[in-house]
MIKE-424047 format. One record per residue (C-alpha): residue in three letters; x, y, z. Coordinates in steps of 0.1 Angstrom, whole numbers, plus 5000, padded with zeros to 4 digits. Example, Ala and Ser with C-alpha at 12.3 -4.5 7.8 and 13.67 -1.06 7.14 Angstrom:
! MIKE-424047
ala512349555078;ser513749895071;
! end
This chain:
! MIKE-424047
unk487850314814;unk488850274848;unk491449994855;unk490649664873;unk493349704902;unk493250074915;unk495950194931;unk495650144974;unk498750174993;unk503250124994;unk504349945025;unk507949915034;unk509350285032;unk510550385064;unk513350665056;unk515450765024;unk518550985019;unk517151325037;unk518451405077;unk515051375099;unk513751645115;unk513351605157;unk511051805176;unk510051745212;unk506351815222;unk505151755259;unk506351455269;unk506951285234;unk509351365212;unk508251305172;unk510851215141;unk509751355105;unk511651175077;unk511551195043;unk509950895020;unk510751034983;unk507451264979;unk506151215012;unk506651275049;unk505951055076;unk506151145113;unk507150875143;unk507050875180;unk510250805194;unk508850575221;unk507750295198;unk508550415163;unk504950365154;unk503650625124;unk501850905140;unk500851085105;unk501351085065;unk501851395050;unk500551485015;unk502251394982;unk504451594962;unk504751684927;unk509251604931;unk511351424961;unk511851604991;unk515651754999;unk515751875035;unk512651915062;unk512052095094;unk509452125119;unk507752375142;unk505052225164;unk502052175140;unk503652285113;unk506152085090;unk508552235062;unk509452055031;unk512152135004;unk510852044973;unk513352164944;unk513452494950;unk510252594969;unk508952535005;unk506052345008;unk504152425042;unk501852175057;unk499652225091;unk499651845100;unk498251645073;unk497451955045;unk499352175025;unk499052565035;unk501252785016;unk504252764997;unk507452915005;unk509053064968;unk512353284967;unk515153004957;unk516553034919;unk518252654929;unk517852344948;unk517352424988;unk520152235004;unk518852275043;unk515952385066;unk516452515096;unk513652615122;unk514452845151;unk511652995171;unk508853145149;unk511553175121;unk512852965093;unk515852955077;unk516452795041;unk519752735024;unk520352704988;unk522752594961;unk522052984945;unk523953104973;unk521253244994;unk519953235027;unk516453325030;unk514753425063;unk511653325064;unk508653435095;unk506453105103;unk503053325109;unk503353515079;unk503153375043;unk504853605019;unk508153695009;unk511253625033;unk512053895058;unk515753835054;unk517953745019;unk521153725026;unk523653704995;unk526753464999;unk529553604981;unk531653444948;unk533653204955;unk531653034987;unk529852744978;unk527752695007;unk526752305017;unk525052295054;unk524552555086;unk524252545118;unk522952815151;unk525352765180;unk523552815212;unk523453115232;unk524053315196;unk521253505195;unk520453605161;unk523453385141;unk523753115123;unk527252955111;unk527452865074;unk529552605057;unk531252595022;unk532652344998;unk535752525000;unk536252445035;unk535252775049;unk532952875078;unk531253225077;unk529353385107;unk526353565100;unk523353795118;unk520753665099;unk518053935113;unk520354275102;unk521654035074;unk525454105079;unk528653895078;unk530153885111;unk533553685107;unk535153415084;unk536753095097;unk539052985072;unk541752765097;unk540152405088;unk542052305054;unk540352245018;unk538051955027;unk534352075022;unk532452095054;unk530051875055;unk527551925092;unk527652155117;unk526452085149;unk526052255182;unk528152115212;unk527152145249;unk529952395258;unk529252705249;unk531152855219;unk531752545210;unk530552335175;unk531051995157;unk531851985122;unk531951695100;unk534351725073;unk534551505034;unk537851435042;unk536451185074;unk537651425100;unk535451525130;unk536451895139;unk535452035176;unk536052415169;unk535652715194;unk533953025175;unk535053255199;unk538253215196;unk538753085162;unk540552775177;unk540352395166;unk540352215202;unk540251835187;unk540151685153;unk539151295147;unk540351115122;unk538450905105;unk535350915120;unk533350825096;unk534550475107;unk535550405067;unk537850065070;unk537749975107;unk541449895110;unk543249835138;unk545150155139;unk541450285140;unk541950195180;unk545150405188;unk545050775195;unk542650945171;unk544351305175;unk547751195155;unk546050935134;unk546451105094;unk543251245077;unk541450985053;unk538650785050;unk534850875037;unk533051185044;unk531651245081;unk528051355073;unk526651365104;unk527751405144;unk525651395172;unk526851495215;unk525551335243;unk524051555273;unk523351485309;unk525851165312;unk529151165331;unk531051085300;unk531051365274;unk530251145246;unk530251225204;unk529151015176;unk529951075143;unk528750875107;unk529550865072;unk529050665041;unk530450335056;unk526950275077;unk529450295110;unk528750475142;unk531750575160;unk531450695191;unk534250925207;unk535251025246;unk535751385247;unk537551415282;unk540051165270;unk540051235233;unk539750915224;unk537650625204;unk534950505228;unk533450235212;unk532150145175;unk528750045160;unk529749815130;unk527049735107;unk524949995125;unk523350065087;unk523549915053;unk523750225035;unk525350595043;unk524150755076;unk522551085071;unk521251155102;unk522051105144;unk520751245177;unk521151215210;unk518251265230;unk518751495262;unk519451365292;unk519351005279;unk522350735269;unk520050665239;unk520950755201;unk518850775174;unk520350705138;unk519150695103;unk520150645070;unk519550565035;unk519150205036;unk515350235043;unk515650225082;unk515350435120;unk517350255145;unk518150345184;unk520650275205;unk521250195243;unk524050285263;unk523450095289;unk526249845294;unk529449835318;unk531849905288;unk530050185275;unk528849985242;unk525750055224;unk523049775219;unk520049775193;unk516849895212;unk514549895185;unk513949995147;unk512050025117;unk513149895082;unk512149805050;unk513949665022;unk517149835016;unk517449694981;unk514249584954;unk512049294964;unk511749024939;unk509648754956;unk506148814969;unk503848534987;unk500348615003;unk500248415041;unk497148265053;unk494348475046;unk496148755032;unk496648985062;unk500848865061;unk502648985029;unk506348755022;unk508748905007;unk512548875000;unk514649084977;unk518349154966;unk519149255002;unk519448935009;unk516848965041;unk513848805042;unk510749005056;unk506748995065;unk504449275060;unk501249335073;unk498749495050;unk496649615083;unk498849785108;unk502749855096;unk504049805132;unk503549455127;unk506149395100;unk509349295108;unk512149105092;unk512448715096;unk515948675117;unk518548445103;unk519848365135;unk522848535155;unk524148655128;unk525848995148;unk527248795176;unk528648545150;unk530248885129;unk531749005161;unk533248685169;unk534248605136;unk535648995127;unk533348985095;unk530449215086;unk527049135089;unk526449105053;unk528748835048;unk527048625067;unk523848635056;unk522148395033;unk522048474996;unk519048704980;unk515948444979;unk514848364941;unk511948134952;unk509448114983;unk506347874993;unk504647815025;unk501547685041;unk499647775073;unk498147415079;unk501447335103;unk502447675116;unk502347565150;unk504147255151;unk507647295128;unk508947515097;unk506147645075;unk508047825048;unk510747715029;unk513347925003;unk515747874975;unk518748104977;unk520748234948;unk523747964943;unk523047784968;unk522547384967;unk520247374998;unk516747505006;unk516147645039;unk513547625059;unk511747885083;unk509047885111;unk507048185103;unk505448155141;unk508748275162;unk510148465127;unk513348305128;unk515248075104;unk514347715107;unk516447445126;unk516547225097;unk518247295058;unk517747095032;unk520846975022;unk521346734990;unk521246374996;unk524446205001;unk525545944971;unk525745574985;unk528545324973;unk525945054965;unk523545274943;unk526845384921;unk525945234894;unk522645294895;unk523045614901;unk525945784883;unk525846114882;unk523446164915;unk526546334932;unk527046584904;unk523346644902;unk522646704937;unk525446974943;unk523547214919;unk522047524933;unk518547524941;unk516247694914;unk512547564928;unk511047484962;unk507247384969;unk505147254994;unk502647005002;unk499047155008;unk499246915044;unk502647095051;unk504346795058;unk506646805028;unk509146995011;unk509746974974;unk513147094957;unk514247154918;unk517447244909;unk519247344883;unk520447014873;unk516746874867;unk516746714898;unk513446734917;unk513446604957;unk511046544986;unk511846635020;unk510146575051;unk509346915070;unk509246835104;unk512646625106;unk514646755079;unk515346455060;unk515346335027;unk512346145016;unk513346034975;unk513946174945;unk511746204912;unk513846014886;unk512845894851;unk514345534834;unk517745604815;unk519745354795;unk519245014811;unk518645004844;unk519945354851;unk517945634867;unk518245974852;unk516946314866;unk512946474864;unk514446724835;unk517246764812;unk517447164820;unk517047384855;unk513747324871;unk512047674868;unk508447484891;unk507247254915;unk504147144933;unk501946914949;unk497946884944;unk495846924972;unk495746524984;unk499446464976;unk498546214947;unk500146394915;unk503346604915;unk503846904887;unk507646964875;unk508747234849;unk511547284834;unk513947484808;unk513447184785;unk510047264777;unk508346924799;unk505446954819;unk506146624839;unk503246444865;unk504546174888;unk503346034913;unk503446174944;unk504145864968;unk505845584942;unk507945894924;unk507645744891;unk506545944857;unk502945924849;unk503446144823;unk504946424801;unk503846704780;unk506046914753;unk505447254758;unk507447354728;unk509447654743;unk511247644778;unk509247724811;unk509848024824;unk508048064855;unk504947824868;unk502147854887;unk499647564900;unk496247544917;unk495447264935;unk491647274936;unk491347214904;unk494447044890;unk495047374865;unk498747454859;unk499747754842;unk502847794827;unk505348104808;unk507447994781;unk510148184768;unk508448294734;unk506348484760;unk502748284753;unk501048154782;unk499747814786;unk497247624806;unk496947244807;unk494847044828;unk497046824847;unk494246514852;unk493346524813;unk497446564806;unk496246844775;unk496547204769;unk493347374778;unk494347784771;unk496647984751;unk497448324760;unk499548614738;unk500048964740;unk503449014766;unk506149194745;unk508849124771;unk509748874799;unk506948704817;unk507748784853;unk505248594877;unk501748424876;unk499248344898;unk495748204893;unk492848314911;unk491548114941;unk488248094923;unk490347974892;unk488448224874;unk491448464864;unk494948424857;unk497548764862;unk501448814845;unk503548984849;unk506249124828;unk509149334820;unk507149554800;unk505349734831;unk502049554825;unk499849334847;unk497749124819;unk494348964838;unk493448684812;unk489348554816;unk490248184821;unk486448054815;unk485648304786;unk489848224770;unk489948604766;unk491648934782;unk489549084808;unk491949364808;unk495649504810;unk496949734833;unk500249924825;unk501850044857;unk504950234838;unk507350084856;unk508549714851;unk507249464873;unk509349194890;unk506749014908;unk502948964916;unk500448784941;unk497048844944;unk495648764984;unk493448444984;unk489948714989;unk491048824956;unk490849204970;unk494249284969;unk497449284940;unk500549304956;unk503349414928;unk507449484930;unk508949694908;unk512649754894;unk514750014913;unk511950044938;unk512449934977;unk508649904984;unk505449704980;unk502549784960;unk499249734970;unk496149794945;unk492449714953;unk489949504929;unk487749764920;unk484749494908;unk484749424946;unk484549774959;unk483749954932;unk481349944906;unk481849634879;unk480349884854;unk483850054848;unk485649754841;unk485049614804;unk486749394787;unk489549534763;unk493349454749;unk494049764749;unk496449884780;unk494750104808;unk497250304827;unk497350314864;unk499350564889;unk501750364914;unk500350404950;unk501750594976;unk502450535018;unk499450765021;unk495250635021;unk493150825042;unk493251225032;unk493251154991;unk490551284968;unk489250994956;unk487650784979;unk485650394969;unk482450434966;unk479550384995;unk483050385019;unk483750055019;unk486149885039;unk489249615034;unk490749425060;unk489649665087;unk491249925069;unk489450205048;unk490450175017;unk491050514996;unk492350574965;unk496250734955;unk496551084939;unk497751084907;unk501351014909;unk503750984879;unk506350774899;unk506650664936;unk508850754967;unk511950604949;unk512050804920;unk511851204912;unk511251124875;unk510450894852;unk512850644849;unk511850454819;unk511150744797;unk507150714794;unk504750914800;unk503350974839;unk500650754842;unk497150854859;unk494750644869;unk491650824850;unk493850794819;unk492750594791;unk494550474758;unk494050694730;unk490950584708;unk489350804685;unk485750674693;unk486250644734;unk485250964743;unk483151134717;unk480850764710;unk477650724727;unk477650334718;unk480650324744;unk479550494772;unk479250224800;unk476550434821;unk473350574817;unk472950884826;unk470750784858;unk474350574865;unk472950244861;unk475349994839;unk474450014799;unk472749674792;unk475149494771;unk472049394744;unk468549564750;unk466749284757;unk468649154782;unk468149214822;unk470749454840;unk470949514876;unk471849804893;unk474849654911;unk473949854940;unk475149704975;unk472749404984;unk471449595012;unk470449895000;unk467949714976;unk466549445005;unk466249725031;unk463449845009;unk461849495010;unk462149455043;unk462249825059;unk458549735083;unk460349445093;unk463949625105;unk461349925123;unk459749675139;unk462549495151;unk464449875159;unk461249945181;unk462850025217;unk461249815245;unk460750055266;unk458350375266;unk459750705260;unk460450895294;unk459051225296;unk461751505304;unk462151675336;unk459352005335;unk461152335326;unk459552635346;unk456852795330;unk458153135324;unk461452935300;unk459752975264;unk460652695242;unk461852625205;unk459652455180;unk460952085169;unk461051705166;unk463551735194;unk463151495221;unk464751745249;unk463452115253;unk465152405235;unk464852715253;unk464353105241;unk465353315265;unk464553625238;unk461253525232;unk458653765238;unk454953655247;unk453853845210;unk456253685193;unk455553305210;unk452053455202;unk452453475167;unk454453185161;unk451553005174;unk449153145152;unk451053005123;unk450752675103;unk453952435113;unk455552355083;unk456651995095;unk452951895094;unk452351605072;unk448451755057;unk450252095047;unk452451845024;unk449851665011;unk448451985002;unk451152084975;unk453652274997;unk456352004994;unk456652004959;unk459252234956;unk461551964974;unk464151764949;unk462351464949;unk459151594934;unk460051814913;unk462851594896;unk459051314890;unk457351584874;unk459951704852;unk460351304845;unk456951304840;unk457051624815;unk459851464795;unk459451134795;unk463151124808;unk463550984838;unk467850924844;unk467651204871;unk465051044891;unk466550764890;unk470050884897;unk468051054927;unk466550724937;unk469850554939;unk471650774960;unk469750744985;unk469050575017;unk466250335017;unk464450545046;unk464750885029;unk463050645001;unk460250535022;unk459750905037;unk459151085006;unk457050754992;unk455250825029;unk454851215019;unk452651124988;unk449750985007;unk446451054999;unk444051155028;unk440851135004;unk439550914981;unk437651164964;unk440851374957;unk441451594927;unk443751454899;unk446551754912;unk446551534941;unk446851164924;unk449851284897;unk452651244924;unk451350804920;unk450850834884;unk454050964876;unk455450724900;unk453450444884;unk454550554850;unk458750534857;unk458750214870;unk456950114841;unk459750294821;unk462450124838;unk460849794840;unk460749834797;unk464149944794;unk465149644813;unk467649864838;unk468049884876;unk466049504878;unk466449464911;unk465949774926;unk463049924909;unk461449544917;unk462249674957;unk460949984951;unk457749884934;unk457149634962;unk457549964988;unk454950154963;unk452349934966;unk452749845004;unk452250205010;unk449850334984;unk448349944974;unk444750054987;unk444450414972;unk445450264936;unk442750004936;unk440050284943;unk441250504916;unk440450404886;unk443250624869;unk445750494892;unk444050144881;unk445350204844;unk448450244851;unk448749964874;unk447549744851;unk450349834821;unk453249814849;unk451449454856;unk451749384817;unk455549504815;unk456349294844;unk454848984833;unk456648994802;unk459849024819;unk459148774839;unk457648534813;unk461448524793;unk463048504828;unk460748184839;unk461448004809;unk464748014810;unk464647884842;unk462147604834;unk464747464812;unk467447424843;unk464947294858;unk463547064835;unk467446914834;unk467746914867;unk465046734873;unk465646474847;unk469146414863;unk467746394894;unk465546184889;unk463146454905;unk459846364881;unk456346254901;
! end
């Protein structure tokens, strides 16, 4: 059983924890990073994705690259890729490789086993080169120093350096001056001799390989604490701080410059004349840097690290500090919130970063993060870090397109936070208004007592009017408020009578949902008391309230048709019908929390989500389970776009976005039945167009092909399974001992048509619309194709220039033609000729002789199957080869139409492929209509196809004589 939502693509991973890989070609110079099991490579001068590499069985630990080729460490192999597909495999590691390194046409792999493999790029066996570290070196990262032909400089935990020839595989010297601290980089410096090393400690070394001399040493330049003593002179500051895991030197400027990383996510940048702190790039990164370079000949740096982003730098000011130039990010902590934008091209989403983001599911250099105003100028001013002043991570998220031109469009409620904030989603920037709680007023004291106390809570809910002119707020206090988008300001609250004259809030509990139907007449409240409150939307007074019986978890509302769905906490799903105030469905079968909902814009399906890794899609008209996917990984969130072609799901401990296509709209509905029982699905991956299994007929989303995910047993965030199940594949289906080996439960003929659900019911083919009325109409399209003008006859080729035989329209030539051989060839019958068919000597094609063994058997699945694979013209050709020339022809020459005659009648009584063999039978008798009614055997069968059809179409008419009938009694349609 295939699943309803089929895995399509991630978005949002940009980089993880591995150093990229830079390599200049021409003109351009290209950035591989690592994305879990997948590579991706960028261009430098846009950050735009250039390619996707394949998916991986584990995570990737280091990467190089050598024009087309790119190397991957995966555990302890070398995967070897030429541009998008795997070629060999690299195998000579006992342990995890720690570092690639590609020089030339040679690579060089280091390993936790203590060996340094030499590896040639053109040849795919073993490595040229194993080279043996001795006990007692623990070896962690290497470097080649320039100029050293042949040598490569190895670091250990123990914080020693060893100099090797890695082509005659001996140890040329030991460095052991630089102290205990584990070396952590090595990098080559523009003077000769001369390399950076980063050390765990937080130093930065400069050290002179020649003459086994340390020429500076820089504290703390991993930039851990940014103190003031930070600023004085770096060579007498004491060791300390994080690890420096990465340095980079600048070329080609008139300052020597070197920057140097570490865990903190700072850049410090260093003057090497002066040996001194140049400048510092607070909140460069969010999470530890792994990675910086220095492009030659250019103040600009490149920097990357593990919270999710590339960033570059420009230095480019008077006092030599480095401004953002551009970058690609993703999340850098989980998404929890998910809303589809306007037509479903924009993805919103917010997580536990605390940023708040828009994805396109087109083209990925379109996403972007929504800004939250000056926040770095306000941090430098201020001495704070960017983090502190950013808003808290969003728990709730509406918006609506109808106003995006003319103020905020979006609005968000913010962990802890009292007010709702507001956003316009046109210049992606955080909106000018917030949504502060009303103010208490002296004169409404008493009627109003605890309205201050109630208003201060943080904001659990936000909504918004379908018109976009209002915001609606719930909080935790049960409050529930109106606010006018385009000015800000407070437009009432929702308050039910109390004791006396006293007004008391919507709820007695947090307010878990809000919303507004589609002509602002009725508003719908939930809460953690178990009321399902409707007000009214203009007068805000109760029109009424329905128990639930368990509190409201999460809520979701369509405003079409007044349907409100709602999670309680004893995890059953209800519907109630918000005009008739009643409970309309019940739903069971979550066994943990219900995460999200959303209802279909058709209101035909509603989707949960829930702690359990399962997306359940209930059948709201039938008040059954169309299906449940498991997705082995618990889901935090779900939206499906308003086409209904696209899931979008977040996940726990995962950074990225999942997209999955409905497979009943590209796929065939035949695979999709309905069951309770779970149907497991592999998470995408970043990758869609070089996987195995492609939608059928090639069928496109959103301008986007769409192609389906290897199977994958976790994604780009994970190397294993972290919820201890099993690795789920997409062509997996739940154990059931009758499944496989039952013919009751096969849903597909063996021609591939759908299995009729009773036998005397009428099943389509559910082929694409097309394919079936091209055949109606194919003299019509010719006609229409017909070109206007004549034909021009080619330009004369000398006499003496023999030609090639064919239905080409321009001459092919044989220059080794002889004049027997053209000759002979002429003598010859062509083969292409339409009477030689007719004759018998195309019945050794497929077509014909999959009729008559159809005709033999009485079986005809593989004709069939035949028939719907292909195109209508190859149809109407081989129904075009089948003509008869003479009336009086031999029966040899009529079986081809009998046995033609005789499988539509066999399809037409099996009640299969309705509307396509109708199309073909229409074709049959266009073409062949005059030769049946002068044969008197074709006749016969004509006549039983008429009397199979007419009983079809007898049941079919009278069911629709009694629709009609009604309607035209209600219509008062009767003459």
């Amino acid at each position: 059983m295939q699943p309803l939502f089929q895995p399509f693509r991630a978005l949002g991973y940009i980089s993880d924890d591995v150093p990229f890989a830079v390599q200049r070609r021409g003109k351009e110079t290209f950035v591989t990073v690592s994305v879990g099991k997948a590579w991706q490579v960028y261009s430098s001068s846009k950050l735009g994705v250039r390619l996707v590499g394949p998916q991986f069985e584990h995570n990737i630990k280091a990467l190089a690259s050598q024009g087309d080729l790119t190397f991957a460490a995966v555990k302890s192999d070398i995967v070897v890729c030429r541009r998008l597909h795997r070629l060999c495999t690299y195998s000579g590691h006992t342990g995890r490789i720690i570092q690639l390194l590609s020089l030339g046409d040679v690579l060089l792999s280091l390993g936790d086993d203590r060996k340094l493999l030499v590896w040639a790029s053109n040849t795919y066996d073993a490595p040229k080169v194993a080279i043996q570290l001795p006990e007692g070196f623990t070896p962690t990262c290497m470097g080649h120093p320039d100029t050293y032909l042949n040598k490569i400089v190895v670091g250990s935990r123990e914080g020693k350096l060893q100099l090797w020839n890695f082509a005659t595989g001996k140890l040329l010297y030991e460095f052991t001056s630089l102290g205990d601290a584990a070396v952590q980089c090595i990098v080559p410096s523009p003077a000769l001799d001369v390399v950076g090393l980063g050390m765990s400690d937080g130093r930065a070394v400069l050290l002179n390989l020649k003459y086994n001399e340390t020429i500076a040493s820089f504290a703390n330049a991993a930039g851990v604490g940014l103190g003031e003593q930070l600023r004085a002179s770096a060579t007498k500051a004491k060791p300390g701080g994080g690890a420096c895991t990465c340095i980079a030197f600048r070329t080609g400027g008139t300052v020597p410059l070197m920057a140097a990383g570490g865990g903190a996510g700072v850049i410090t940048v260093w003057n090497l004349d002066e040996r001194r702190l140049h400048t510092i790039v607070k909140d460069a990164h969010d999470g530890p840097l792994t990675s910086l370079y220095f492009f030659p000949g250019e103040p600009l740096l490149m920097s990357g690290a593990a919270d999710n982003s590339l960033k570059q730098w420009l230095f480019d000011s008077m006092d030599g500090t480095a401004r953002l130039l551009r970058f690609r990010s993703g999340h850098s902590a989980p998404p929890t919130c998910l809303k589809f934008y306007g037509t479903g091209n924009k993805l919103l989403s917010a997580g536990q970063d605390r940023a708040f983001r828009v994805f396109s599911v087109i083209q990925d250099q379109q996403s972007r993060e929504v800004s939250q105003g000056h926040i770095a100028h306000r941090a430098k001013r201020m001495r704070l870090a960017q983090e502190d002043l950013k808003l808290p991570h969003v728990i709730g998220m509406d918006a609506c397109q109808v106003r995006e031109k003319d103020w905020c469009n979006v609005i968000t409620a913010h962990h802890g936070d009292s007010a709702a904030y507001t956003w316009r989603l046109q210049n992606f920037t955080l909106g000018e208004h917030v949504l502060k709680p009303p103010k208490s007023k002296k004169r409404k004291a008493d009627k109003y007592p605890d309205v201050e106390e109630l208003s201060q809570a943080p904001v659990t809910a936000v909504g918004m009017s379908q018109c976009g002119n209002y915001g609606l707020v719930g909080r935790a206090s049960g409050s529930v408020d109106r606010y006018n988008m385009q000015s800000g300001l407070h437009r009432g609250s929702y308050t039910r009578a109390g004791q006396g004259k006293q007004r008391v809030a919507a709820h007695h509990g947090s307010v878990t949902g809000v919303a507004a139907d589609a002509c602002n007449k009725v508003l719908v409240s939930a809460g953690l008391d178990g009321q399902l409150c409707i007000w009214d939307f203009k007068r805000q007074r109760l029109q009424g309230e329905v128990g639930v019986g368990s509190g409201v978890a999460c809520m979701a509302h369509h405003p079409a048709t007044s349907l409100v769905a709602l999670a309680g906490d004893d995890l059953v799903l209800r519907m109630y019908d918000v005009e008739a105030m009643r409970m309309v469905r019940r739903f069971k079968g979550h066994k943990d929390r219900v995460t999200g909902l959303v209802i279909s814009q058709d209101a035909c399906w509603l989707l949960s989500s829930s702690m359990d890794g399962t997306v359940h899609v209930w059948d709201i008209p039938a008040a059954s389970c169309l299906q449940v996917v498991k997705l082995g990984s618990p889901v935090t969130g779900v939206q499906l776009s308003p086409g209904q072609d696209l899931l979008a799901t977040c996940h726990v401990k995962r950074r990225g976005i999942y997209l999955w296509y409905n497979h009943l709209m590209f796929g065939s509905g035949a695979d999709i039945q309905p069951s309770t029982l779970p149907v497991s699905a592999a998470l995408p991956t970043i990758a869609t167009g070089h996987t195995e299994h492609t939608l059928p007929n090639g069928r496109a989303l959103n301008g986007v092909m769409l192609n389906g995910a290897p199977p994958s047993d976790s994604d780009p965030d994970s190397d294993s399974d972290e919820f201890g199940q099993e690795p789920a594949t997409p062509d997996s289906d739940p154990p059931h001992p009758t499944a496989a080996t039952s013919k009751e439960h096969s849903h597909k003929q063996p021609s591939g048509a759908p299995q009729p659900l009773e036998p005397e019911l009428v099943t389509l083919s559910l082929l694409p619309r097309s394919q079936w009325q091209t055949l109606v109409h194919l003299d019509a399209i010719k006609a229409r194709s017909k070109p206007v003008q004549p034909p021009k006859k080619p330009a004369s080729a000398p006499f003496f220039l023999p030609t090639v035989a064919g239905l080409h329209s321009e001459p092919l030539f044989d220059p080794l033609a002889t004049d027997e051989a053209r000759t002979e060839e002429s003598d010859k019958p062509s083969s292409s000729s339409r009477i030689n068919k007719s004759a018998g000597q195309g019945s050794s094609n497929r077509f014909t002789a999959l009729l008559a063994a159809g005709n033999d058997s009485g079986d005809y699945s593989q004709f069939v199957a035949l028939l719907r694979s292909m195109s209508p013209t190859a149809i109407d050709q081989e129904v075009r080869a089948l003509e008869v020339l003479d009336v009086e022809s031999s029966d040899a020459e009529l079986a081809a139409l009998i046995s033609l005659l005789r499988m539509v009648k066999s399809e037409l009584a099996s009640n299969s492929n309705f509307e396509f063999i109708q199309a073909f039978l229409k074709l049959l008798l266009q073409i062949h209509g005059d030769i049946i009614m002068q044969q008197p055997d074709l006749q016969q069968q004509a006549r039983e196809v008429q009397l199979v059809l007419a009983n079809g179409w007898s049941r079919i008419d009278q069911l629709l004589q009694s629709s009609r009938c009604m309607l035209g009694f209600f219509g008062n349609l009767q003459t």
